[in-house]
N, C-alpha and C positions, 0 to 999 in steps of 0.2 A: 887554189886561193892565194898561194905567196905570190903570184905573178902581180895580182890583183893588188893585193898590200905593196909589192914593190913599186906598186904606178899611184900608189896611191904617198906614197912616201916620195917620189921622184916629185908629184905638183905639187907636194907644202912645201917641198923646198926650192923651187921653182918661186913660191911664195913667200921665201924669208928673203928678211935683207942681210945684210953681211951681220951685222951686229947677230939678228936673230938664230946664223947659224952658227956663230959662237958661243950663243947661251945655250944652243941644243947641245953640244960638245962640253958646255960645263954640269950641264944636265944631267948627261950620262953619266958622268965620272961620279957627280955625287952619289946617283941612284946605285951605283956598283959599292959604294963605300957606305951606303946605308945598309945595303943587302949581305954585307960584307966579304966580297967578293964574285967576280963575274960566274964563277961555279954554283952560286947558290941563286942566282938571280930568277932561276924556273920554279922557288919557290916563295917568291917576294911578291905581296901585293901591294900594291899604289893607291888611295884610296884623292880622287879628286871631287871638291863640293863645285857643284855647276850651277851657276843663280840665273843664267840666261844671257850676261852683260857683257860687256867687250873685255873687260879684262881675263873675267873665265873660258870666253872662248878662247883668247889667246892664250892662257894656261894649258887648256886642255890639248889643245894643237902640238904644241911643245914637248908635255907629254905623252902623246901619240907618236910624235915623231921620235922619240927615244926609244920610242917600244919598238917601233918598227925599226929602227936603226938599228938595237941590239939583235932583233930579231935577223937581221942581214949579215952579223959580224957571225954571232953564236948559233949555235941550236937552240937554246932556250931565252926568255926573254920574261919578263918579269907581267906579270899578271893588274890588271887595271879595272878598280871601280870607281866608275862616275855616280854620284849620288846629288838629286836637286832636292829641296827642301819646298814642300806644293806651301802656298797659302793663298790666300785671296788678292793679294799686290801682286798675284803673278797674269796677267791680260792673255791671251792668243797671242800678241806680237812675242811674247818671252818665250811661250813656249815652239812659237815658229822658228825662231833662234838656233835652240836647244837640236829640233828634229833638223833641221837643215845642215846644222853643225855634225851630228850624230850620223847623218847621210853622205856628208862630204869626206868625215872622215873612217868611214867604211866600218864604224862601228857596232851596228846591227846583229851581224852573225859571225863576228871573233869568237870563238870560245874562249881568249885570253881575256876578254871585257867584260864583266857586269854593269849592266846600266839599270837602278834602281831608281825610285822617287820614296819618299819620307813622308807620308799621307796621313793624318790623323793617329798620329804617334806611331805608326805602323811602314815598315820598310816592305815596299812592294817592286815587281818588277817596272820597270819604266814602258808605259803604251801613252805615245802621243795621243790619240783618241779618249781615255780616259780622261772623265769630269774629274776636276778637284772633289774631294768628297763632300757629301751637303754635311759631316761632322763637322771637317776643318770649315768650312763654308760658315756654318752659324755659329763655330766659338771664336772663328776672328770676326763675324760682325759685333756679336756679343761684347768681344773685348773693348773692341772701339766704343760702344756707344755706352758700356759701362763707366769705363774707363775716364774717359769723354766727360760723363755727368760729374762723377767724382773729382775731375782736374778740371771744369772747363774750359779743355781744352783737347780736344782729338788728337792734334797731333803727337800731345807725348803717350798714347795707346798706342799709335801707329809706328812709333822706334822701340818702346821699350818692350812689348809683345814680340817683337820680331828678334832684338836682339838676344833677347831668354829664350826665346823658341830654339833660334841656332843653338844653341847652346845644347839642350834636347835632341837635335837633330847629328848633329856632330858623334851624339856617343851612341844613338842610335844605328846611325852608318858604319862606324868601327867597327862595333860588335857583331854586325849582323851576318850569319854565314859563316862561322870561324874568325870575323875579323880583318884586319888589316894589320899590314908590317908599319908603311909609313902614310903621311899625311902632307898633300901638297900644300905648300900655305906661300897666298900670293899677296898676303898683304904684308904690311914693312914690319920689320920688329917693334919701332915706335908704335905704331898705331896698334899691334897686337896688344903691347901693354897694356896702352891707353884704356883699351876696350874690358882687359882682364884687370886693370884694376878697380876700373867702376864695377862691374858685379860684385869686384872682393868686399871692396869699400863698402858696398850697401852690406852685402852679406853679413860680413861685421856688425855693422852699424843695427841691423835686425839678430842680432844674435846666433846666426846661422855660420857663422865661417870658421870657428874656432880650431880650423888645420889649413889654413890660409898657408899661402906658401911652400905648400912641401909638394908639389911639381902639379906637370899638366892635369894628370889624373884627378889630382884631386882638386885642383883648379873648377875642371868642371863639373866634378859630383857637389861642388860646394854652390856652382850657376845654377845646378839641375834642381837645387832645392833652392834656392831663392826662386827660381820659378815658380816654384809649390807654393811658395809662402806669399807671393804678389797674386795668382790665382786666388788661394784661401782670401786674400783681403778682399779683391773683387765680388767675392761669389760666398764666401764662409765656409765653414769646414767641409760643409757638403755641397760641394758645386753639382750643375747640372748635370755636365758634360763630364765623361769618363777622364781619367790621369792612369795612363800605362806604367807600369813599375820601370826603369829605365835598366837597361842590362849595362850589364860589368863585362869590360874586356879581359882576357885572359892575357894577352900580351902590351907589350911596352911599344907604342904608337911611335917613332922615329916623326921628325918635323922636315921636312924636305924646304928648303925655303927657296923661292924662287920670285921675290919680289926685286931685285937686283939684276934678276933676266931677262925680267919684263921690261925694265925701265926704257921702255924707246920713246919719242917723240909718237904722239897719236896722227901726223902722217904717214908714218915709216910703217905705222902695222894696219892702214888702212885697205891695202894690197889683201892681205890675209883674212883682214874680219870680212871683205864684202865679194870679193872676188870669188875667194876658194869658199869659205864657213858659210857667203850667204845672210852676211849680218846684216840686220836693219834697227836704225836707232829708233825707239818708241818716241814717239811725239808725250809723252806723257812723262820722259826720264828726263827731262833738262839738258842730263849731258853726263851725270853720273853715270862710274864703272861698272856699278854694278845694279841689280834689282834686288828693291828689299819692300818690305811690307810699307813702310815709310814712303810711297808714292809722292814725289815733289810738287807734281804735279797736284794733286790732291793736297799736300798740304799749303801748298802756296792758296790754293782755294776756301780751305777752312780760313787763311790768316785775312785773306778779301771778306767772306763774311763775317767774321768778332769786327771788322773794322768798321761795315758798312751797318751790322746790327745790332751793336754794344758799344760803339767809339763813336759814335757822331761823324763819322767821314765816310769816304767813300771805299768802293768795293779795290778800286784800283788803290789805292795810297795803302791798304793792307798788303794786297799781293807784290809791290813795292816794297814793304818793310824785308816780306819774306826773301824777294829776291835779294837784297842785301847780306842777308847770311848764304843765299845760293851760291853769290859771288864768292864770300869767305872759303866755304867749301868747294868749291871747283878748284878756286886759287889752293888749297892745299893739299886737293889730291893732284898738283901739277900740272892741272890744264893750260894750255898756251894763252894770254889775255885777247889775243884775235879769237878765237874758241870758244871762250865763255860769253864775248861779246855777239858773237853768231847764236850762239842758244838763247839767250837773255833777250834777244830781238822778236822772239815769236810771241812777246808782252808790249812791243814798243809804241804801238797805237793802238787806240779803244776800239778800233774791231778786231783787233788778235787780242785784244782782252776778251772780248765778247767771246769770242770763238774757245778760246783756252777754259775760260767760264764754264762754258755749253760740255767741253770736251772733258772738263773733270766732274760734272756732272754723272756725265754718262757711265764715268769707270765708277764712281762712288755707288751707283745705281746698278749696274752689270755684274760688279765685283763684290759689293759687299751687300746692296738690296736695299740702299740706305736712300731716302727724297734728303732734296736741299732744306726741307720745312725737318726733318730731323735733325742734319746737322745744325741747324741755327738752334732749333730745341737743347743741343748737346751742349752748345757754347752759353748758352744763358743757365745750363744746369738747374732749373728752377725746382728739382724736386728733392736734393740733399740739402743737410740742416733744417729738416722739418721744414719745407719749402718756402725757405727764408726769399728766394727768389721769384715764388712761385705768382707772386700779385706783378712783379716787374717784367715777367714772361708773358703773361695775360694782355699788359696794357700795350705792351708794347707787338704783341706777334699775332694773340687771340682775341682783341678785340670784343667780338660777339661771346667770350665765354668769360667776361669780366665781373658778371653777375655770378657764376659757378663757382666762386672764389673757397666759399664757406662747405660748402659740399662738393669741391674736389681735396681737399684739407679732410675730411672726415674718410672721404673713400682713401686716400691714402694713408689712412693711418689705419684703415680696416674696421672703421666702425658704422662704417654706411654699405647695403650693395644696391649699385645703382649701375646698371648693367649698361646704359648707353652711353655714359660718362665713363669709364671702363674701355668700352670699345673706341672711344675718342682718343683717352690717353692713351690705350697702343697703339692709335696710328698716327701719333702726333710725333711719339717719342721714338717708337721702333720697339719697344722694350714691352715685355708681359706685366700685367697687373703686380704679379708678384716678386716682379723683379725691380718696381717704381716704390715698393712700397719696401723693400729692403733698403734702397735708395735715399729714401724718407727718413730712415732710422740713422744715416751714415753723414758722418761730417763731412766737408767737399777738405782732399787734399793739398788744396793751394792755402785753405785758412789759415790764420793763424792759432798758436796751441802747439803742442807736441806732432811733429813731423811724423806722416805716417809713411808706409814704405815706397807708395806711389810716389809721395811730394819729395820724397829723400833720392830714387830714379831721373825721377825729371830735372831736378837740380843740379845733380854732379851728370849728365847723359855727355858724354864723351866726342857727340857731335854738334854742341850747343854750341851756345854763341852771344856777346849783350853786342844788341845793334840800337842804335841811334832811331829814337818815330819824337813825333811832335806829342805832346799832352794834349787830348781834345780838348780840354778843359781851359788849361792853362795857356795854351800858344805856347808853351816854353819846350825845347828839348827835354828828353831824356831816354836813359839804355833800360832796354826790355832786355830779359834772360829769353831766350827762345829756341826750343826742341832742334836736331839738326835734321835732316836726311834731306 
């Protein structure tokens, strides 16, 4: 098998450019100096998170190629687990990604590699053939369309579910197995902040963080229960779906940082992501590095419908607004401005709207099991604040159930049982009887009143953004606050 490993090492570097074999060379050096010394390196594990996206594949390569590299210099060479993180924002194209990536670079049967996935709070071996579980399957639809009702608005479910989830998953993958030495981390220090200080900030702010700053550890045993505490709000003390107790690592996680090796020009590593790894960009990712529950694509879709079915305009001037902040985000994760204007293009006439429409459709439907008559249901919220919304829903989406006004009011509040009216509202909303009428009891967190922990997430969310939309109403300008990813 070294033969094997050595030819497999001779074409990634066939596939770096000069830069990239420089950063493999400062690669090593660190990983020797985390390990603390090249004699102890046979028993040092690497732990790298793999989302599916161009920058992880480029991570992972890098670190493969250092393994094998030491493994060319030394006898021994330092030990590597890859860990993906399943949820329902993850399509067949992410995980074709992943296996093509895993196959190119001879992954499979190293016994120096673990390749796991993070399933339903549960760390399993990694089988490309494996379905996402229908667990994680129905508590990320759940989230969304709870979420959803509560904020009218899906897309801050679809960031801030995802960003507490990682958080979950991170300390799941360290500990799992004995563990892990160090931690690759391929985002910048700025943006790491960024990201850790918004969960502190809430944590605080909910009562939850009161060992805030006494290092990573406890960074994110303090995310791991703000996650608890945004679940409880959603769901109440007793939620449906199970909560795994989250394990405690035994050792001290080293941060390997490698956002400074990456930094090439997205020509210069395009050789590498499609040639050798096999990369294909999802028609559904914009142009983002990475894959997150936060689907762009989907959410530029939600922002087309609130425009076309709660703003008096059109489906396009929403997905417009959206792209706006796209631009913001592309431009500061560095994208070239020829680049983002190549992605941005597949909106530029109303039949690649149409098309883009039909195609976020279809993931919101495949992926999460959710009709477009739900999400529009989602964004009129009509049935929290005792369904202060619930006559503006009616006249304006149902029509023909404008006369049921007074007897879906009674059934949601559970003083009627009216079994066909019942079976209407779950398949209007997505949601169970008893989850509409918990709903019923709950104030929406965008109200105004005392900030509850959703509306306090959405507000500081660390990839937001205020963009410039017209007032339906007014004709006048003004800046909307709105979710990032």
């Amino acid at each position: 098998m070294s033969n094997i490993y050595q030819q497999v090492l001779e074409k990634l570097l066939m596939h770096f450019t000069h830069a990239q074999r420089a950063a493999l060379q400062l690669l090593v050096q660190r990983i020797g100096v985390a390990a603390g010394g090249p004699e102890r390196l046979g028993q040092f594990k690497v732990l790298v998170a793999h989302g599916g996206g161009s920058t992880s594949g480029q991570c992972l390569a890098l670190v493969r190629a250092a393994q094998l590299s030491i493994a060319a210099r030394h006898q021994d060479t330092f030990a590597l687990r890859v860990a993906t993180y399943r949820h329902s924002g993850m399509g067949q194209e992410v995980m074709g990604n992943i296996e093509r990536g895993y196959a190119a670079l001879s992954l499979h049967d190293d016994p120096r590699v673990e390749l796991v996935v993070v399933d339903d709070q549960e760390v399993l071996p990694y089988d490309v053939l494996a379905p996402l579980s229908s667990a994680t399957r129905l508590r990320n639809r759940t989230d969304l369309l709870v979420n959803g009702h509560l904020g009218g608005d899906g897309r801050a479910a679809l960031c801030h579910g995802c960003y507490l989830g990682r958080g979950d998953f991170y300390q799941r993958a360290m500990a799992w197995n004995g563990g892990v030495h160090a931690l690759v981390s391929a985002q910048s220090p700025m943006r790491q902040r960024r990201y850790l200080a918004w969960g502190l900030r809430a944590a605080r702010q909910a009562g939850l963080g009161e060992r805030a700053g006494v290092g990573g550890d406890s960074a994110l045993e303090i995310i791991g229960r703000l996650g608890e505490a945004y679940h409880r709000q959603l769901y109440g003390e007793k939620p449906g779906t199970r909560r795994l107790p989250r394990p405690r690592r035994k050792v001290h996680v080293h941060t390997l940082a490698m956002d400074d090796l990456l930094a090439v020009a997205p020509e210069q590593h395009w050789r590498l992501l499609v040639e050798f790894l096999g990369f294909r960009f999802s028609a559904q990712a914009l142009g983002f590095s990475e894959t997150a529950c936060a689907n762009p694509l989907l959410m530029a879709h939600l922002q087309g419908l609130r425009a076309e079915h709660l703003e008096a305009r059109t489906y396009g001037d929403g997905v417009a607004q959206y792209l706006r902040l796209a631009r913001q985000l592309m431009t500061r994760k560095g994208m070239p401005d020829h680049l983002v204007d190549l992605v941005l293009s597949a909106y530029d006439d109303p039949h690649k709207l149409q098309e883009r429409r039909t195609l976020a459709q279809q993931h919101a439907h495949s992926n999460y099991t959710v009709s477009e008559e739900q999400l529009v249901c989602l964004l009129f919220a009509p049935f929290v604040d005792a369904g202060k919304r619930l006559a503006a829903w009616l006249a304006s989406c149902q029509p023909d159930r404008v006369d049921t006004l007074a007897a879906l009011h009674q059934v949601l509040q559970g003083t009627r049982v009216d079994e066909p009216l019942c079976r209407w509202l779950t398949a209007v909303s997505g949601l169970s009887i008893q989850a509409l009428r918990r709903l019923y009891g709950q104030h929406a967190s965008n109200g105004p009143g005392p900030q509850t922990l959703i509306a306090r997430l959405r507000a500081s969310d660390p990839d937001g953004a205020r963009v410039q939309v017209v007032d339906a109403h007014t004709g006048l300008a003004k800046t909307e606050w709105m979710c990032g990813r």
